[in-house]
VMD Tcl script that draws the C-alpha trace (Angstrom):
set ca {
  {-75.92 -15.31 -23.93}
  {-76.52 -12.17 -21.84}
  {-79.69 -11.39 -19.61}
  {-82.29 -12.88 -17.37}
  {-84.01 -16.16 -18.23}
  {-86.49 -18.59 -17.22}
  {-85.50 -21.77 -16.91}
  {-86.62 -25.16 -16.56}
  {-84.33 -27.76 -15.29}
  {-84.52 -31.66 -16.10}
  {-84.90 -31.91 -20.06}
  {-83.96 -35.28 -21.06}
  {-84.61 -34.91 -24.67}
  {-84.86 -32.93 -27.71}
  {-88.74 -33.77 -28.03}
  {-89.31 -32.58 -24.76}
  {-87.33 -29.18 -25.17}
  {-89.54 -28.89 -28.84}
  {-92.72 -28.80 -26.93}
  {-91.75 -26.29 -24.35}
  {-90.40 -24.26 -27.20}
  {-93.85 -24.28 -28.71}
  {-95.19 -22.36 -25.69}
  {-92.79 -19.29 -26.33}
  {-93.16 -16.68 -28.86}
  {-90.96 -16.02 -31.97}
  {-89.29 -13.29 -30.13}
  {-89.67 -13.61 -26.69}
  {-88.69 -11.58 -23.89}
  {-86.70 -14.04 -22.18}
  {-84.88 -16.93 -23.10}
  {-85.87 -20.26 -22.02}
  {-82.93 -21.83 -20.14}
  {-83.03 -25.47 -20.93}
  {-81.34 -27.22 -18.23}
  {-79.44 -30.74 -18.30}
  {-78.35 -32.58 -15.50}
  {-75.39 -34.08 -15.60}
  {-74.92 -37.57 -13.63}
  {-71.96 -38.62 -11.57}
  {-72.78 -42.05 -11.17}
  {-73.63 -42.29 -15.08}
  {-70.29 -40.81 -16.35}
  {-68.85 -43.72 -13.58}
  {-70.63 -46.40 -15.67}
  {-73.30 -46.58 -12.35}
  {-77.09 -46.50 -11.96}
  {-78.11 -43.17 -11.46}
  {-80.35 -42.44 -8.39}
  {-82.77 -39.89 -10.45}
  {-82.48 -42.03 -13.73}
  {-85.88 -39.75 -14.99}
  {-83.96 -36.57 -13.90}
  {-80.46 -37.17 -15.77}
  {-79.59 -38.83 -19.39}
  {-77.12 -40.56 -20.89}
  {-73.89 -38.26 -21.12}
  {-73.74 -39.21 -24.43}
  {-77.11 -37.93 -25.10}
  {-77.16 -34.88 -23.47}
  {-75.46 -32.95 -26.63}
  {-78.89 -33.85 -28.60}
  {-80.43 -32.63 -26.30}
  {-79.73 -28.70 -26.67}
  {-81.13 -27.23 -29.33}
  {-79.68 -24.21 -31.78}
  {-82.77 -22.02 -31.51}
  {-81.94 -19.21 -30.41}
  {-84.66 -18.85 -28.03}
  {-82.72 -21.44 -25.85}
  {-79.89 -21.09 -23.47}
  {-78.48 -24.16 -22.75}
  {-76.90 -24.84 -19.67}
  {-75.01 -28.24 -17.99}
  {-76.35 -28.40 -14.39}
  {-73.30 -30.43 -12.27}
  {-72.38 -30.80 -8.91}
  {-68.46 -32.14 -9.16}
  {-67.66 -34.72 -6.58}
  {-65.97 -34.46 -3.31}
  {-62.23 -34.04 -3.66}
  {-62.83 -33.44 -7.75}
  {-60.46 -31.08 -9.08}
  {-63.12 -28.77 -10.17}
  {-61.47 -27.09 -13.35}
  {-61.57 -30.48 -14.80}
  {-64.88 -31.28 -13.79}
  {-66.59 -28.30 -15.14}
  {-64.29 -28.81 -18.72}
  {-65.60 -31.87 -18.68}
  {-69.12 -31.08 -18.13}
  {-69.28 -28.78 -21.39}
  {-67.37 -30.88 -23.64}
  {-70.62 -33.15 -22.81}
  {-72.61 -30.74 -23.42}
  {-71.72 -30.23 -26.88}
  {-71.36 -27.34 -29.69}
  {-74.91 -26.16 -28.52}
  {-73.81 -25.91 -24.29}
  {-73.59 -22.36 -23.86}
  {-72.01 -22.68 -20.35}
  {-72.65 -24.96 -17.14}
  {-74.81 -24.74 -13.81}
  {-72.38 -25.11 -10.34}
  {-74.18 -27.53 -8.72}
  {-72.81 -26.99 -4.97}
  {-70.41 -29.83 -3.79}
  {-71.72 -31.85 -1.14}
  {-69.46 -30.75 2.05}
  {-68.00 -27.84 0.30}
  {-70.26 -25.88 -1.36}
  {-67.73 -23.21 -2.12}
  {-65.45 -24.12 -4.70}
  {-62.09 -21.99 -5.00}
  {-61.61 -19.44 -6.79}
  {-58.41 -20.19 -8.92}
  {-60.17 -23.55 -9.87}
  {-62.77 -21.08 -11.95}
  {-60.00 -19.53 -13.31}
  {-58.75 -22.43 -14.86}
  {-62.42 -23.84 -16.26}
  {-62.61 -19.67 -18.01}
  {-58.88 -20.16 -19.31}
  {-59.99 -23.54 -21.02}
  {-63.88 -22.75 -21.94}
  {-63.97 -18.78 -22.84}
  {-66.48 -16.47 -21.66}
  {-69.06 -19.12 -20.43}
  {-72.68 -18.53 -18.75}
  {-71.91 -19.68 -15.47}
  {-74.56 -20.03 -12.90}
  {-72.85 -20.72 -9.44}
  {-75.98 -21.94 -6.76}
  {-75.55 -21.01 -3.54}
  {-77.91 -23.54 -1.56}
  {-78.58 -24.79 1.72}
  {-75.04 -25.58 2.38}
  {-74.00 -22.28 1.24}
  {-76.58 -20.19 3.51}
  {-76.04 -22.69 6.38}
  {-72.54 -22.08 6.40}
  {-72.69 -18.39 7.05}
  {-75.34 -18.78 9.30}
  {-78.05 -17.31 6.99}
  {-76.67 -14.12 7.10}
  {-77.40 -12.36 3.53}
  {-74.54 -9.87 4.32}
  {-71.86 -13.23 4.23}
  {-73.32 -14.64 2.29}
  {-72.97 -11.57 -0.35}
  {-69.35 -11.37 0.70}
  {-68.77 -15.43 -0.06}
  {-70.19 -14.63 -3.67}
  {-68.58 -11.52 -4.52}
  {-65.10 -13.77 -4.23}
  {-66.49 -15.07 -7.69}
  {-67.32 -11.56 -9.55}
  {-65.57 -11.91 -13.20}
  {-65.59 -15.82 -12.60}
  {-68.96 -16.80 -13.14}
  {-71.80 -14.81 -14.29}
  {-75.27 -15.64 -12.15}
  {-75.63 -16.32 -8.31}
  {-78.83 -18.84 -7.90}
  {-80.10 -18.54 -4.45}
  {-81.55 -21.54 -4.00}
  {-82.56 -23.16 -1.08}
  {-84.75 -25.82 -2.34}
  {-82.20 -27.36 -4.56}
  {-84.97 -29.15 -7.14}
  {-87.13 -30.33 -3.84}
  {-90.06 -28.49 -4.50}
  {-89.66 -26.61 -1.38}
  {-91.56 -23.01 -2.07}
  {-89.42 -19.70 -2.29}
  {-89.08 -17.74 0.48}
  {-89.69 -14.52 -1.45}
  {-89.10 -11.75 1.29}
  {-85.87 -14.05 2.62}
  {-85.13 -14.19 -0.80}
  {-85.08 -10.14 -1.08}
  {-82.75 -10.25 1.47}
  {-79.95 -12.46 -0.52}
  {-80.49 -10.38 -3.85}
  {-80.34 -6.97 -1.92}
  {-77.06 -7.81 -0.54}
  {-75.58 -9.92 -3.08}
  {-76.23 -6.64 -5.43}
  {-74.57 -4.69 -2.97}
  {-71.82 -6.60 -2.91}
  {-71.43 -7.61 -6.18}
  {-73.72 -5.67 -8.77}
  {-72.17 -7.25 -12.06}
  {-73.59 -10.64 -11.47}
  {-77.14 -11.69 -12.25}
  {-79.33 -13.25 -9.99}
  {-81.32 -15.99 -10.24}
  {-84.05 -17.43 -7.65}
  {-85.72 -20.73 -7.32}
  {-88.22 -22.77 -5.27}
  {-91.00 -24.87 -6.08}
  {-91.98 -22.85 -8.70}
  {-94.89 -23.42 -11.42}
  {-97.95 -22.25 -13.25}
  {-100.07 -22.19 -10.57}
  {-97.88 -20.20 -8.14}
  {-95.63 -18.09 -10.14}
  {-97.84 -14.81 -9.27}
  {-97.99 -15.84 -5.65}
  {-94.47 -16.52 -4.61}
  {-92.92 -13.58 -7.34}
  {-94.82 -10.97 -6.80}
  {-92.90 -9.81 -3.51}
  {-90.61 -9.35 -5.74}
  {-91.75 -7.43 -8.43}
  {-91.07 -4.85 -9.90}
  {-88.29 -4.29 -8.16}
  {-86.12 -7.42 -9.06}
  {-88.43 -7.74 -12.46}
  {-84.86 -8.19 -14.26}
  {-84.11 -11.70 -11.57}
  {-84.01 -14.85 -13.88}
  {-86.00 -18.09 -12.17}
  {-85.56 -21.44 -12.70}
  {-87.83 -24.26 -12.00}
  {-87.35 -28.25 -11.43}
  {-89.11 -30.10 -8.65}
  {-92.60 -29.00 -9.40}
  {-92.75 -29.71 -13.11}
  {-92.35 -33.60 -12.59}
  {-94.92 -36.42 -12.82}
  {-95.80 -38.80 -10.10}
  {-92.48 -41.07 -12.19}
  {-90.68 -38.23 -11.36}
  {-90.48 -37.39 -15.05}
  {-90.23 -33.78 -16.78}
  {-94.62 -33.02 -17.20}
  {-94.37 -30.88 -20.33}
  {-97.62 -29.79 -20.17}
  {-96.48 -28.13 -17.01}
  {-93.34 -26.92 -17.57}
  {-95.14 -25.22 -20.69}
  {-97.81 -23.37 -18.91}
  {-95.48 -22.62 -16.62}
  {-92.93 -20.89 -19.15}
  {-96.11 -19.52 -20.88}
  {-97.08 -17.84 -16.86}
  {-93.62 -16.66 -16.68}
  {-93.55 -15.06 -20.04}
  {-96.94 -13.52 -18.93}
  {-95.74 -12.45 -15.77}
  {-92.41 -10.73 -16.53}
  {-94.39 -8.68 -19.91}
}
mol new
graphics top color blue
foreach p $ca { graphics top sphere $p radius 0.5 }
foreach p [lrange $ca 0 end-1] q [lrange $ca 1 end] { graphics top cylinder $p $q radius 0.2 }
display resetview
């Protein structure tokens, strides 16, 4: 499951990843990557805080579908002190025989995880789409610079396949477009085989706005979208994350 995508993060069921799937064509030019997030406090047996945001862990298998439109994708930030290989094995066996790989949800206080401990998740789960987001912690820890940034993530080249700069981290916050330029410019410097995904309080309404700085030179960038496809009960609006994978579609023809 090569090549850029558009994404939509939050699906928490099957119906609702049906009726986005209605807005794409038979043969689209992108794949629609149907993100899950995947609870800490629910696989604890705990309330979750976003309980409209994440299922059941048990559910979240029914949730992907087999068309092959889709790439499906486990979005999971491992606890503090986790031992990550485990977490991220863990994290696709929930996802099921549909999970085509998982989203690295930074770590809250260490928002780099170590290298051998991505070994260890490829040794047990193959050749895995791995998305690793570099987010506020990430940039904030090499003090915003794009060129350490660059260097941080090329430590991970052959261990996952995607950076996601990401500095609104499902908030809604807009993309920074030009900043933005900056990351992908260096991060394909540094590291050229990984793809590169950006995010930011993207949706219909803005798409054309906030990606054409980008375009056409980062036309082949995959996006991903969260915070500003929810209803006022903080539920997935599928009317909105249609037209907004319709836009996309539109925009990246």
């Amino acid at each position: 499951m090569t090549g850029p995508y558009i994404g939509i993060t939050g699906f928490c069921s099957r119906s609702e990843v049906d009726s986005v799937l209605a807005a794409l064509l038979a043969e689209p030019n992108r794949r629609l990557m149907c993100g899950v997030l995947l609870s800490n406090a629910l696989l604890s047996g705990d309330a979750s805080d976003a309980p409209n945001r994440c299922p059941a862990p048990d559910a979240i298998a029914g949730i992907f579908s087999d068309d092959p439109r889709c790439l499906n994708l486990v979005h999971y930030r491992p606890q503090p002190g986790a031992d990550v290989a485990d977490a991220l094995t863990r994290a696709t066996e929930v996802g099921g025989p549909n999970c085509h790989g998982v989203q690295i949800n930074a770590t809250r206080g260490a928002p780099w995880p170590e290298p051998k401990a991505l070994v260890a998740y490829r040794e047990r789960c193959g050749p895995s789409r791995i998305v690793f987001q570099a987010g506020r912690e990430a940039m904030e820890s090499v003090n915003h610079r794009p060129d350490e940034l660059a260097r941080r993530c090329a430590a991970y080249s052959g261990l996952v396949t995607d950076v996601l700069v990401d500095a609104s981290e499902g908030l809604g916050l807009p993309l920074d477009a030009v900043r933005s330029a900056d990351y992908l410019e260096a991060i394909r410097s540094a590291a050229p085989e990984l793809g590169l995904v950006v995010a930011g309080g993207l949706h219909a309404g803005n798409l054309a706005e906030l990606l054409s700085p980008l375009l056409p030179q980062w036309s082949a960038v995959s996006i991903d979208a969260e915070g500003r496809l929810r209803d006022a009960d903080d539920r997935l609006d599928v009317g909105a994350a249609a037209e907004y994978l319709g836009a996309a579609s539109q925009l990246f023809g």
